[in-house]
N, C-alpha and C positions, 0 to 999 in steps of 0.2 A: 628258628631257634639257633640254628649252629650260624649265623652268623655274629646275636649275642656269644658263641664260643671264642670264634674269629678275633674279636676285636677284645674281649679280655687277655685273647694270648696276647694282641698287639701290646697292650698295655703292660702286659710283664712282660715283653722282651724290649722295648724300648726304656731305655735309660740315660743318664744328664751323660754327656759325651758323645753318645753314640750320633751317627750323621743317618738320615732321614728326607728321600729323596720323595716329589710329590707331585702331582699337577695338585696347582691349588689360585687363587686368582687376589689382586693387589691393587690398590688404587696408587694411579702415578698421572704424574699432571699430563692432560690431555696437549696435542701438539697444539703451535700459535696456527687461528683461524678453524680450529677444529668447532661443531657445532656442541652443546649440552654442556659449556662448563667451563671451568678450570680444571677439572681431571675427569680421567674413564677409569672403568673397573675393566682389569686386560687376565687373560690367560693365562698362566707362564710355570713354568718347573722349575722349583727351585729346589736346593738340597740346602737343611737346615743343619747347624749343629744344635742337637739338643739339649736344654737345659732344664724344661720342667716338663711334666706331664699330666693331662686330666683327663679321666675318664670318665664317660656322661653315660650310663646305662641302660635309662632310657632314650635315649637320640641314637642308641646304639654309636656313637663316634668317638674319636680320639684324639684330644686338641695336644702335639707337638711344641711348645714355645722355644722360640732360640735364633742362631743367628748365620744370618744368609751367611750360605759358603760358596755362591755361585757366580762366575761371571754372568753378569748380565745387563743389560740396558735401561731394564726397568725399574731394580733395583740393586743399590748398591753394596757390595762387599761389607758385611759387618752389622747389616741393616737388622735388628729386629722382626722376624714374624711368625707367626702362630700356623702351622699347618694343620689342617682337620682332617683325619684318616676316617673314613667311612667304609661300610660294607661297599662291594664293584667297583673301588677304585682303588687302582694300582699303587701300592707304593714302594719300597727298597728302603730294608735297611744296609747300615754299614758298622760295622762294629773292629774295634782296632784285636779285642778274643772275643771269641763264642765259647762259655765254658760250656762243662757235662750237662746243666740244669738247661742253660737254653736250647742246646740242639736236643735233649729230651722235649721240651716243650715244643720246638718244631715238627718233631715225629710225632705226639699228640697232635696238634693241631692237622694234621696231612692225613694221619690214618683215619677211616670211615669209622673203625672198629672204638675208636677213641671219640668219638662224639657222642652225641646226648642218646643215651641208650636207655632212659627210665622215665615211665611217665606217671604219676604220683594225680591222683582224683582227693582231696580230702575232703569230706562231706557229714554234716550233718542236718540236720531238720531246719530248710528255708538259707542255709549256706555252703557254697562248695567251692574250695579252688584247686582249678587245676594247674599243676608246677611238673614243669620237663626240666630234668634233672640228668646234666651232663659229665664227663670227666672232669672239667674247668666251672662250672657256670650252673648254677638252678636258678629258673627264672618262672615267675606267677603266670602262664600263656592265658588263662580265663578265669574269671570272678562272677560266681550266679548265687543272687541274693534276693532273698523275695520275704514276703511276710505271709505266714500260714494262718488259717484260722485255726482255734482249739479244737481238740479232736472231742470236747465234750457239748454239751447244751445246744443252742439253736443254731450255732455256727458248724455242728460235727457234717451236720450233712454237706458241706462242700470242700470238707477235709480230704476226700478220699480226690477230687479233683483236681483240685488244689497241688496233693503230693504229685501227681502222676506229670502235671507240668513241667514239674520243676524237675520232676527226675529227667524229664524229655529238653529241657535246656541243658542241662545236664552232661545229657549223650549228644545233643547239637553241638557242641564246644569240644565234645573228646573229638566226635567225625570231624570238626572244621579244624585241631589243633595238633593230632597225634601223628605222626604217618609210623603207619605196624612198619613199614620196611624197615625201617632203625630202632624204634623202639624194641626191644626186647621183652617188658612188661607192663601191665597198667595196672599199679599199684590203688585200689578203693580203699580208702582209711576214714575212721572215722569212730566215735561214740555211737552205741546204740545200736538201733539198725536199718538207718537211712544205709547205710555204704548195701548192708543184704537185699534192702528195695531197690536201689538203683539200678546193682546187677542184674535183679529179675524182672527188671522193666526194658536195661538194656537188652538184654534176651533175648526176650520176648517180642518187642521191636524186629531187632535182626530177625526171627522170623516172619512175623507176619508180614515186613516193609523188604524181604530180603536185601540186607542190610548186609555186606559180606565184609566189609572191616569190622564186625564184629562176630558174625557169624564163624568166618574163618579164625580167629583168634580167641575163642571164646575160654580157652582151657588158659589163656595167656594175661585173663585177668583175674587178680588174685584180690581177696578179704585179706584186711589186716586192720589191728587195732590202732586207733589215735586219741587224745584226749579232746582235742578241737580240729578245727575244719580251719584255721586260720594255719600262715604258712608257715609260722615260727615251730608247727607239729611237726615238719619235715625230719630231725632231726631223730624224734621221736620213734618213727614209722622208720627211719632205715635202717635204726639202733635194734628194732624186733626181730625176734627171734623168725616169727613168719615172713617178715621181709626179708631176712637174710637169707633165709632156703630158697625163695622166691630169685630175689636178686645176686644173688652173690658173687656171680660173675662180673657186675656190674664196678666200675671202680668210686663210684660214689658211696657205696654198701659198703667198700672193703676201705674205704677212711674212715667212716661212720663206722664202723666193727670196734678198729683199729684203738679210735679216740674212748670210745665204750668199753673196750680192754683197760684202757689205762687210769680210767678213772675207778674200774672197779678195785685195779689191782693196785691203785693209791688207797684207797677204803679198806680192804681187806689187810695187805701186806707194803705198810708208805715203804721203806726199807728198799724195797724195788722198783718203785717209780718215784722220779723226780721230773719236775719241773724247772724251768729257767735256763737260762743261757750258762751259767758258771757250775751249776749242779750236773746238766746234760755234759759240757763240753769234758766236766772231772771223768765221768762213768765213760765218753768215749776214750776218752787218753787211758783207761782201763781194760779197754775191749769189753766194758762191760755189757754194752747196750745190745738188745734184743730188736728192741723196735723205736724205731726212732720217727716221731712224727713233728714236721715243722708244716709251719703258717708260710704261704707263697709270700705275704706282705712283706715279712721279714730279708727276700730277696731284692727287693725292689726297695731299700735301705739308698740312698743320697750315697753317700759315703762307698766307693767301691772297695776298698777293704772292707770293712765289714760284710758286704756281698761272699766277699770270695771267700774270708773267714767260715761262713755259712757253707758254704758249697764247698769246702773242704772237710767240716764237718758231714757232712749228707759221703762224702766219698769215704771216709775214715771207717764212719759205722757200714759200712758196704764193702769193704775190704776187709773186715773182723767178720764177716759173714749176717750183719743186722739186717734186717726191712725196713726200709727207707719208704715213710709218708709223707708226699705234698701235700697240705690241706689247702684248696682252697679257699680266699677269704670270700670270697662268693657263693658260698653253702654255708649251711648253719653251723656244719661242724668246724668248717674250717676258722667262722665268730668265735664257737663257741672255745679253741684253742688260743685264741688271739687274746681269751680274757684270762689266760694263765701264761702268759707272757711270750705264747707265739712257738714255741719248745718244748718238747717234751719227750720220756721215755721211761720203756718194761728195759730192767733188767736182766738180764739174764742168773742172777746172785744176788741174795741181800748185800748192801754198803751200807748200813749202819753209820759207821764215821761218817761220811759224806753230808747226813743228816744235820750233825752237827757243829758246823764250820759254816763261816757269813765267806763264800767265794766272791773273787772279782770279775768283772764280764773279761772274760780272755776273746771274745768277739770285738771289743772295743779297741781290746789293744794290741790287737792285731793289726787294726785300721791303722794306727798311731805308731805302729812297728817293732812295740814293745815285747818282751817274752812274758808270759807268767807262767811261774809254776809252784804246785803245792804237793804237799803231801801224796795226795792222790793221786798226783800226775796232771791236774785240769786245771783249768779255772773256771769263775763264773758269775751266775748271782744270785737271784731269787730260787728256792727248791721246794720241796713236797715237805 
């Protein structure tokens, strides 16, 4: 799993400019009288300037495109080629700044304390997936899907054997998926009370199979409420109140709180949360912001103004004394900010006016060099 963490930091710290150094291998015409061809497939290191990037999260890899900056024999200065970063190979980047965001995301990525510290079981009757949920990255690590028979008429009597399987594929996937040393907790969610069977089968296993990754940690898996056993519930379970006391420390929990504050305190009191680029940027040019939660996606913007726009924000509200949130776009919470336009924020004081004003993106034209200023002090776009 932390090597899916690995390669999504790659993917937010590599950017169009940045240079990107690699073994990676090139077809170039094979010498005259050589055997197999007109060309061999050869070795070679090359440093790219980067100009796109893709990220492929199941292949776990990370395709680089751009153009040779290397001398070399094989290939020539200016050439075209795609380099593919994978987990156990080496690569280097180069960057002309490192701002505040990316050397944070280097200190995440190095610290142990910063990787995938939560493991999430969601289950109900004949489906369960298990999802390890990290600072960067929650990813689906097992899927157990079976068909039950009714627990009533002629079929009840192989219901009770039936469940006990499946709870025992179950605990096969947490043993072959979890490791307790990092994890912190193994979240059971679910409808009903498959999640209460499970655990008292896991259990009960670690005893009688002395089973000691469960045995020894048994105070360290916790009951909690979900509405389904599919993954899209993650958001759900870290949003709970019982997941919050459970996990809190965890910094998936404390986005997921974060994002969950701010929707409630858009419902209750709009006045003090807004959304969007031109709403947020007004209330920081006010010192008004409390908590400030942005979408990673938003940093890895084509356009490096707009980057540094962004990241001058994130310092703004950090120097007025706010809590500055990365959301991941790779957790549900971090989606589910992206679909209110990637930006958001608690006040610290209602702003009423704010409400009422169509803002320009002052992010946009920033990139473009331009000043805006209003009323408020900000600019922007979309708000609450």
């Amino acid at each position: 799993f932390h090597l899916a963490e690995d390669m999504w930091h790659a993917y937010n710290l590599v950017r169009p400019g940045d240079s990107v150094t690699a073994t990676t291998f090139r077809k170039v015409a094979a010498p005259p009288g050589a055997a197999g061809g007109a060309s061999e497939r050869v070795k070679i290191t090359l440093t790219v300037s980067a100009e796109s990037t893709e990220y492929d999260a199941a292949g776990l890899t990370l395709r680089v495109a751009g153009r040779n900056t290397t001398e070399c024999e094989s290939v020539r200065l200016g050439a075209r080629h795609t380099l593919e970063l994978a987990p156990h190979r080496a690569f280097s980047v180069f960057k002309a700044r490192w701002d505040a965001l990316d050397t944070a995301r280097l200190r995440a990525a190095t610290e142990l304390a910063a990787t995938a510290d939560l493991a999430v079981l969601l289950i109900q009757e004949g489906l369960a997936t298990l999802c390890l949920v990290g600072g960067a990255t929650s990813s689906a690590a097992a899927k157990v899907e079976v068909s039950l028979p009714r627990k009533k008429g002629a079929a009840a009597q192989g219901y009770d054997k039936a469940i006990a399987a499946f709870y025992e594929r179950c605990l096969a996937a947490v043993l072959r998926c979890v490791d307790w040393g990092v994890v912190k907790c193994l979240l059971v969610a679910g409808p009903g009370f498959s999640k209460d069977g499970f655990r008292a089968h896991a259990l009960a296993e670690a005893s009688k199979r002395d089973i000691k990754a469960i045995a020894q940690n048994a105070d360290r898996i916790i009951l909690a409420h979900a509405s389904c056993a599919y993954r899209h519930a993650l958001r759900e379970v870290l949003s709970s109140d019982a997941a919050r006391a459970a996990v809190a420390h965890t910094a998936a929990s404390r986005d997921a709180a974060a994002l969950e504050a701010f929707f409630e305190t858009l419902a209750a009191t709009p006045d003090r949360a807004f959304y969007g680029p031109g709403h947020v940027g007004a209330a920081a040019d006010m010192g008004a912001v409390a908590t400030l939660l942005v979408s990673d996606t938003l940093f890895r913007n084509a356009d490096p103004g707009v980057r540094a726009a962004y990241v001058a924000l994130t310092e703004t509200v950090r120097a007025s004394g706010g809590v500055v949130h990365v959301l991941s776009g790779a957790h549900a919470s971090g989606e589910a900010l992206d679909r209110v336009t990637g930006v958001a924020a608690i006040l610290r004081f209602p702003a009423p006016h704010l409400d009422d004003v169509e803002l320009p993106d002052p992010f946009q034209a920033a990139a473009l060099g331009t000043v805006v200023r209003t009323e408020g002090g900000g600019g922007g776009g979309g708000g609450a």
